[in-house]
N, C-alpha and C positions, 0 to 999 in steps of 0.2 A: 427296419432301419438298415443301413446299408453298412457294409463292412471294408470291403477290401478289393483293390484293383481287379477290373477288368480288361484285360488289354486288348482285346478285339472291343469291346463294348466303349472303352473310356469310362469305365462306370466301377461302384463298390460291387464286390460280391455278395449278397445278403446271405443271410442265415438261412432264409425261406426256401432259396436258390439252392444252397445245400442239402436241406430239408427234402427237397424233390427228385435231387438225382440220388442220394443215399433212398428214397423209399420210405422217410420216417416225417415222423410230424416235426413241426416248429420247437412245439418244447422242448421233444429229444436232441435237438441241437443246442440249444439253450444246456439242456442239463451234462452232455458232452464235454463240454467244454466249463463248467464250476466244480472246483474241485469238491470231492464229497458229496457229490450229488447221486440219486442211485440211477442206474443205469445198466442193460443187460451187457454183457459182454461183445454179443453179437451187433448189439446195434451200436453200441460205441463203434467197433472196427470198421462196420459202414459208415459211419458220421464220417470217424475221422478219413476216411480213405476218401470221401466223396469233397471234404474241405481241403484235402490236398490235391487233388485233382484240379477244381475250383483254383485256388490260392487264395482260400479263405482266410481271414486273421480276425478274431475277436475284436469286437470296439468296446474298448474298455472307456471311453470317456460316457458312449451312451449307459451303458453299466455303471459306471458311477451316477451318473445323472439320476437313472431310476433310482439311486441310494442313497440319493441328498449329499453325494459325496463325491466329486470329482476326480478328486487324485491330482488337481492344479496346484500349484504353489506359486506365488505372485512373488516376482523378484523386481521391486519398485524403484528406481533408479535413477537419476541424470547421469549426464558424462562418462558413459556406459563405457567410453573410448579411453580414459585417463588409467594410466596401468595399474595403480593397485583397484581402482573398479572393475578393470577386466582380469585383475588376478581374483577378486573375490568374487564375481559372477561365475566364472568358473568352477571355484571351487564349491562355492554353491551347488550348482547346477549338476556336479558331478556327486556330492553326500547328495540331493537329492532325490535323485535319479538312482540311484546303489538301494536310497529307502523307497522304491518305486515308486515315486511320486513324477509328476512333470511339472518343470521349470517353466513358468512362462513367466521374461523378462518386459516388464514395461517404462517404455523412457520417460519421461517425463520434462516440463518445464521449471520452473523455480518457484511458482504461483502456487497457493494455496486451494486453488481450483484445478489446478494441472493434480496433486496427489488425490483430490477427493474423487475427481474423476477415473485418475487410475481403478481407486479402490470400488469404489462404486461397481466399475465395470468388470474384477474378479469377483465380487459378490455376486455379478448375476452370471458367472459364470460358475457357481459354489465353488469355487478354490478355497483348499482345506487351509490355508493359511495366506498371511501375506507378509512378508521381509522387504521391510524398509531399508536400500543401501541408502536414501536420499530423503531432505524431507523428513515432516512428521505428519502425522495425521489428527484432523483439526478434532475438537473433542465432541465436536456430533457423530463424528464418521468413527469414533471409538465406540459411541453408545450403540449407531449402527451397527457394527459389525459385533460385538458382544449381542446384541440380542439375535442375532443370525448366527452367532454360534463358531464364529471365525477367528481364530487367533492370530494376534497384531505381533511381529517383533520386530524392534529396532534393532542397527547396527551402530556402535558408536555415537548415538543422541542421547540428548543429556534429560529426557522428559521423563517427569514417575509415573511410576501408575501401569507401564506396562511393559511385560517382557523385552531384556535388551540383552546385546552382548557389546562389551566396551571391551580395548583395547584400553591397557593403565597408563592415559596420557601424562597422569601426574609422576608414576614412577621413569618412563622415558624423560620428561624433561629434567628429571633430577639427574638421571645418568647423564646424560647431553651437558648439563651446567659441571658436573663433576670430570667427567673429559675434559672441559673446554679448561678449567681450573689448572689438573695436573699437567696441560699443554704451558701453563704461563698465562694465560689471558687474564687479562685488568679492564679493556674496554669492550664489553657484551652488548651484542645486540640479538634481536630478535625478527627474523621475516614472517611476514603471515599477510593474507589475504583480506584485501577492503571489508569483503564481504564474510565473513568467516564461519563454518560453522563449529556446532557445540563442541566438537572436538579439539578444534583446530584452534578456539580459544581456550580449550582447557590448556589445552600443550604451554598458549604464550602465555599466561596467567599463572602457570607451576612455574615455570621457567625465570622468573621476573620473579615470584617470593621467594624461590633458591638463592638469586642473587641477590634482591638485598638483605635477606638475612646474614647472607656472608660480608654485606655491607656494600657490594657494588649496586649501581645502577643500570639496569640493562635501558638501551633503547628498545624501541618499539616503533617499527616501519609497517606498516599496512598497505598493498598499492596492487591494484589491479585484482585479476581471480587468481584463486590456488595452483594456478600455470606455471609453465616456464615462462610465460612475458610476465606475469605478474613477478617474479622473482627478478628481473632483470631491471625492472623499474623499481621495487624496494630498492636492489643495489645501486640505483643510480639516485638514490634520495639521502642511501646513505654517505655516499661517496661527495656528495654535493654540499651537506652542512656538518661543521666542527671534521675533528681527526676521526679520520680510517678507524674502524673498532678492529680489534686483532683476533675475536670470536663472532663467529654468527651462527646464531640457531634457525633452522629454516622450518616452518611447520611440516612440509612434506618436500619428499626429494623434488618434485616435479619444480617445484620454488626453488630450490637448491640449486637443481641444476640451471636456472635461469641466473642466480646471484652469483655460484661460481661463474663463468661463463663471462658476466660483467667486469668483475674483479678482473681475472686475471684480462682482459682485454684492456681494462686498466694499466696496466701493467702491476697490479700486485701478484705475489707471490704466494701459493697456497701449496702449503699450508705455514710457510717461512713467516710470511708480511701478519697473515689474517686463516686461522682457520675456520672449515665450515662446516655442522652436521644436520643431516636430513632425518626425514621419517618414513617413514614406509617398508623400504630395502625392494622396489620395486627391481626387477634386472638389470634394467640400464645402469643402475648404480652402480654396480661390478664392473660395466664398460671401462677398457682402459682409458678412453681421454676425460674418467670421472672419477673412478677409484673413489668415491663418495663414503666416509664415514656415516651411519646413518643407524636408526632405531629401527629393528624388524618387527612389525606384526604379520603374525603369522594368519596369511588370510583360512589355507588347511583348517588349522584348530577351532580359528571364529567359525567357520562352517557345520564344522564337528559338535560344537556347543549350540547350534542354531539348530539341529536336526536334534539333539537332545533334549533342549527346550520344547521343543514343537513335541517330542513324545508325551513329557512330562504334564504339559499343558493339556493334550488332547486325553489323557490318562485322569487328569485331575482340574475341571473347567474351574471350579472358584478356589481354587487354592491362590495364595499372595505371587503377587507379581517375581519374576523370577530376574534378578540381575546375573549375570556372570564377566568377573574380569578375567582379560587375558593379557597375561605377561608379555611384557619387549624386550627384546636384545641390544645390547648398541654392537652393533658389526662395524670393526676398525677396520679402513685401510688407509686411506694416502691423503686424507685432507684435512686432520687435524695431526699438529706438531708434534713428534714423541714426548714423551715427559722430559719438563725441565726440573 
């Protein structure tokens, strides 16, 4: 099997090729290079001298392969482009890759055939695991990949039964309703996504039993995707029927910054007229023409618990489904009112 550039040839450098200008068999390359392997001293120093010559490099993915074990990790995804998915592939990709393992990101559509074919296709490539940013996987392709021995985790979806890491949308929108409170606000509302997932309904549904328990009514605008155009048309639905709300809760900055953006082209004043806070705390929200109050999850930490789970799991295959939450911050700056 082939290893590693040839730059005259265009080609890998094999082992075999190694093997031949060092003077040793096949195997002793093989065993040169696995740690703990025995080997004379003499003919390592050949190996290795003869592999640098070469510019030989071990192929660790055909190594796994012979071990039923890749070293893949499926990072399952839409909207790989929307910034807190490109801050949490990252941070993926980088705990990954620290536990040697390699990252291979796949896009996906919305379809329930788009994720089964993702997974489908890291099973036949044994990827030691697969991380759902997107999507769930339908409950054949659960029984699937348990009997092949691959562990499934979600990020932020609301299904049981298998390994997840959430973000605590129910204590973010409590914090969010209590900001918007000590700012003065009486008329609430809420932005989110036509289409919304598990998360993004928890967010408006905590959001909405905070306030009427305190006895307000929040509205509820749904309009477009979790975008900034989907934000800008909530805001223009809201803006359209009864009085201007003087809070808005936005499920993610991306929405935020589409419904700021509305408003004040409106001419309302934020956070004077109408305050507004987001979720995520993606970068742009720190931008000065956004200065965005908002809820941070920290994408690091979900990482951090994902490369832990994956220990835990591959340490202990039928042990109980493992949940972990991870705390939010609300990060103030300039778009909800100071305390009245």
């Amino acid at each position: 099997m082939s290893d590693s550039r040839d730059n005259n040839q265009g080609r890998f450098v094999s082992a075999q090729a190694v093997a031949e200008l060092a003077g040793v068999s096949r195997s002793a390359v093989s065993r040169a290079f696995t740690p703990g392997a025995s080997i004379a001293p003499a003919t390592l120093a050949r190996v290795r001298e003869a592999a640098a010559a070469l510019g030989y490099q071990v192929n660790d993915l055909a190594r796994g392969l012979l071990a039923n074990r890749s070293r893949l990790v499926g990072l399952v995804t839409s909207d790989a482009d929307a910034p807190f998915r490109a801050q949490m592939i990252a941070a993926l990709s980088h705990a990954l890759i620290e536990r040697s393992n390699i990252p291979a990101i796949i896009s996906i559509g919305p379809t329930a055939d788009d994720i089964a074919n993702a997974s489908r296709q890291l099973l036949r490539y044994r990827a030691e695991a697969t991380v759902f940013l997107s999507g769930s996987p339908p409950a054949s392709l659960v029984d699937l990949t348990r009997r092949n021995g691959q562990p499934l985790i979600l990020i932020n979806r609301a299904e049981t039964g298998l390994d997840s890491v959430h973000c605590d949308d129910r204590d973010g929108a409590q914090q969010a309703f209590e900001a918007l409170c000590m700012a003065g606000a009486t008329r609430f509302a809420v932005v989110n996504s036509a289409s919304p997932s598990p998360s993004l309904s928890a967010r408006e549904h905590a959001f909405a039993e905070f306030a009427a328990a305190s006895g307000f009514e929040a509205r509820i605008v749904r309009a477009g995707r979790s975008d900034y155009g989907g934000g800008q048309e909530a805001a223009r639905q809201l803006l359209s029927n009864g009085p201007a709300p003087d809070a808005v809760f936005c499920v993610n900055d991306l929405m935020a910054f589409g419904t700021l953006d509305h408003l004040r082209d409106a001419g309302l004043r934020v956070p004077h007229d109408v305050s507004v806070i987001g979720f995520d705390d993606v970068p742009i929200a720190a931008w000065s023409s956004y200065r965005l109050t908002t809820l941070r999850q920290d994408p690091w930490r979900i990482a951090r618990d994902v490369v832990s789970i994956l220990d835990r799991r591959l340490a202990d295959p039928d042990s109980p489904p493992i949940s972990v939450y991870v705390p939010v911050e609300l990060v103030v700056r300039e778009t909800v009112m100071a305390r009245r």
